[in-house]
C-alpha positions in Angstrom: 26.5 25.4 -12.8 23.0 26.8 -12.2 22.1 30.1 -10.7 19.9 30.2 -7.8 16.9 31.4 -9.6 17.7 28.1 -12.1 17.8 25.9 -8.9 15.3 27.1 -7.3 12.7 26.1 -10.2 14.5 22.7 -10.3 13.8 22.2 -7.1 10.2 23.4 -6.9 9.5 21.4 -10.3 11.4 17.9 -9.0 8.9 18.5 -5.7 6.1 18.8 -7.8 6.5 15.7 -9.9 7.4 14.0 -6.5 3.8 14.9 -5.6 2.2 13.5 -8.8 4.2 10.7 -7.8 3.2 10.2 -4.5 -0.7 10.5 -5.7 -0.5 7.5 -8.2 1.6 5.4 -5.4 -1.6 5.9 -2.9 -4.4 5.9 -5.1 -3.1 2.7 -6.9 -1.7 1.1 -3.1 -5.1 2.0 -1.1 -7.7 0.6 -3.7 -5.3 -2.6 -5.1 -5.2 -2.9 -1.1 -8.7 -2.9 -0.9 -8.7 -5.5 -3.8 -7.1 -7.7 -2.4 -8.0 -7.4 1.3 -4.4 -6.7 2.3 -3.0 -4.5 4.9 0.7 -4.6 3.6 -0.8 -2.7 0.4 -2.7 -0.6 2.5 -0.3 0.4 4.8 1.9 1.0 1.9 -0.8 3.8 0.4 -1.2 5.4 4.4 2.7 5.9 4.2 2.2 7.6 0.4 -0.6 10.0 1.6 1.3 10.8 4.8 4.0 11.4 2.6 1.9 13.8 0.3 1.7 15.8 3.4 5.6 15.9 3.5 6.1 16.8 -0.2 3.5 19.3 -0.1 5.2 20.8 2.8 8.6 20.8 0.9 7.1 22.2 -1.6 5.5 25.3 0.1 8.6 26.0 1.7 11.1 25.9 -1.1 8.4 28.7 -2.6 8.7 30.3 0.0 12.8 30.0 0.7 13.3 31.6 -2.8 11.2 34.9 -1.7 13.7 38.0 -1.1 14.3 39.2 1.9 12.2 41.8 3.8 11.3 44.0 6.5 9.9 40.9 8.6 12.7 38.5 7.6 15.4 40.3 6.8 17.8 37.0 6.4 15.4 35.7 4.3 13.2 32.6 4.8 15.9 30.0 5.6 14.8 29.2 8.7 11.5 27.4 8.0 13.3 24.7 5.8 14.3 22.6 9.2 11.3 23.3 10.5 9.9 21.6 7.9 12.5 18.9 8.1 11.5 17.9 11.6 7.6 17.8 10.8 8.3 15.4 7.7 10.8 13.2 10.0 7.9 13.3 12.8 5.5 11.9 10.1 7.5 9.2 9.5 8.0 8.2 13.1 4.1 8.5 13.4 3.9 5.9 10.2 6.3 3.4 12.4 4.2 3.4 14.8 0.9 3.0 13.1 2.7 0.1 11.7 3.9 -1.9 14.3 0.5 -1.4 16.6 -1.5 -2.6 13.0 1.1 -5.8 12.8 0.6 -6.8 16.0 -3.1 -6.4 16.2 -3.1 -8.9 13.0 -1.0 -11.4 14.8 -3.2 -11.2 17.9 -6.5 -11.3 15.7 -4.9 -14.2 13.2 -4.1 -12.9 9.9 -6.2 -12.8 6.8 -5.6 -14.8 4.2 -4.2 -12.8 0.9 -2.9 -13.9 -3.0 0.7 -13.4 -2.9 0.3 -13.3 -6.7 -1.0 -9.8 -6.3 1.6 -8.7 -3.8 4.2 -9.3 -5.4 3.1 -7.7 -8.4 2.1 -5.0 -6.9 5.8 -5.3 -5.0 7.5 -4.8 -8.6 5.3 -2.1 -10.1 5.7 0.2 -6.8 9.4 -0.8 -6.3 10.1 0.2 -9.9 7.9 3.5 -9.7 9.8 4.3 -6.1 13.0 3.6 -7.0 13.0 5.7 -10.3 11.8 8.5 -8.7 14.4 8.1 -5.5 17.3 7.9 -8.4 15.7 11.1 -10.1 15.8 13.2 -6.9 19.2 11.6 -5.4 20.4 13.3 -8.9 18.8 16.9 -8.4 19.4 16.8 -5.3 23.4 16.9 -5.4 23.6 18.8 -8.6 21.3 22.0 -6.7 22.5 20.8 -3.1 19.2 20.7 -1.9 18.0 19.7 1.6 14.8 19.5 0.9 14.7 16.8 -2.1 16.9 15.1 -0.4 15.1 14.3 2.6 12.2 13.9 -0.1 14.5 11.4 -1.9 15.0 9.7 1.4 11.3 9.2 1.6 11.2 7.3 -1.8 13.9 5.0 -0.6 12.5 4.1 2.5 9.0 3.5 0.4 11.2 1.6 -2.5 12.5 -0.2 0.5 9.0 -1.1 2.2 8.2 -2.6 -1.2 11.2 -5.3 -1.9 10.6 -6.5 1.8 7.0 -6.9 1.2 8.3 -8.0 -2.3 10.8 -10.5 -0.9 8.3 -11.7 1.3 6.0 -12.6 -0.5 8.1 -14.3 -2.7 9.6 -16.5 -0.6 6.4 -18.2 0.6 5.7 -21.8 -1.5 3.8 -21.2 -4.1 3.8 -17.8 -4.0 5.8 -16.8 -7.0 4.0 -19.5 -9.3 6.7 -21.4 -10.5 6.4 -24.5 -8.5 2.2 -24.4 -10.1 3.0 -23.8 -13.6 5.9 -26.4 -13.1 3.4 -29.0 -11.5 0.6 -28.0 -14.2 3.3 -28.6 -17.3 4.3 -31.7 -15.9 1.1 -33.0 -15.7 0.3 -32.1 -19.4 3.8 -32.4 -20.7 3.5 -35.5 -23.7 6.9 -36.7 -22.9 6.4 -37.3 -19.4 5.3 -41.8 -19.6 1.8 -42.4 -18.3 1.3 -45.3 -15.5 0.2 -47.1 -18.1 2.4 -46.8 -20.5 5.0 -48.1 -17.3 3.3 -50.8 -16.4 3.2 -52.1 -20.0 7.1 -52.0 -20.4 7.4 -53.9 -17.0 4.8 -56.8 -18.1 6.4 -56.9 -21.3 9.6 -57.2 -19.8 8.4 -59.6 -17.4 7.4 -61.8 -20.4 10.2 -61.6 -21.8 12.0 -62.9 -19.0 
């Protein structure tokens, strides 16, 4: 069982790496976005940087939590954790919104036309980076009972979750995964697959036969 002093560096270190995290995730969503002239991706790095706003908030205030009590606040700091809490859920409900106005603007204006090949790989590689971290912090989270990494966890869920449906998407379109292509292409070149020709000369053969 860890002291409070040993939780409370837990938890500020798990934030921090939750902040690298959150950099690479927009960085690499906003200009593989741009890449590929996709507003799923992008939308997916708005949500990370809003969410950099979040951790960095969690952050600051579980620095500020572990301060001792003083004239000002003699019961401590406690108080500004909800606070917090409620800002990070209200960025959240600001990133809904963004992305519903955004969907049906592109419905309204058409669509664009995007390789699902590079969705869906970019599905995997942020579902796998999202999902490791939302285990990570799940686990911290209930060994320091934190409120703080776990709303952050939550975060990373509902990111890892944004990325299967745009991965599942994706995927589910013809074509989209490749397999029916390279299945098509091998056929084509396959050596056992008979030629017309090759056909035809079995049936005038057999018709000579006859």
């Amino acid at each position: 069982m860890l002291n409070q002093q040993d939780a409370n560096r837990l938890e500020q270190r798990t934030l921090t790496i939750s902040i690298y995290g959150v950099v690479l995730v927009a960085v690499g969503s906003l200009a593989y976005g741009l890449y590929l002239e996709s507003d799923v991706v992008i939308l997916n790095g708005i949500f990370s940087l809003l969410s950099l706003i979040g951790a960095g908030l969690n952050l600051m205030v579980a620095r500020v939590v572990a301060q001792p009590e003083n004239r000002r606040f003699p019961y401590g700091y406690s108080h500004v954790e909800p606070l917090v809490l409620s800002v990070n859920s209200f960025l959240v409900l600001l990133i809904c919104l963004y992305a519903l106005i955004n969907g049906i603007e592109r419905i309204r204006a058409g669509g664009n036309a995007v390789s699902p090949e590079g969705v869906v790989i970019f599905g995997l590689l942020s579902g796998t980076v999202t999902l490791a971290l939302w285990y990570h912090e799940r686990k911290v989270a209930r060994r320091i009972n934190s409120a703080l990494v776990e709303a952050d966890a939550r975060e990373w869920l509902i990111d890892f979750g944004f990325s299967m449906e745009t991965l599942c998407t994706m995927w589910s379109r013809p074509g989209a995964s490749g397999s029916s292509s390279w299945i098509s292409s091998s056929a084509r070149i396959s050596p056992c697959r008979p030629s017309p020709n090759r056909t035809g000369s079995g049936n005038g053969s057999g018709g000579r036969s006859a």
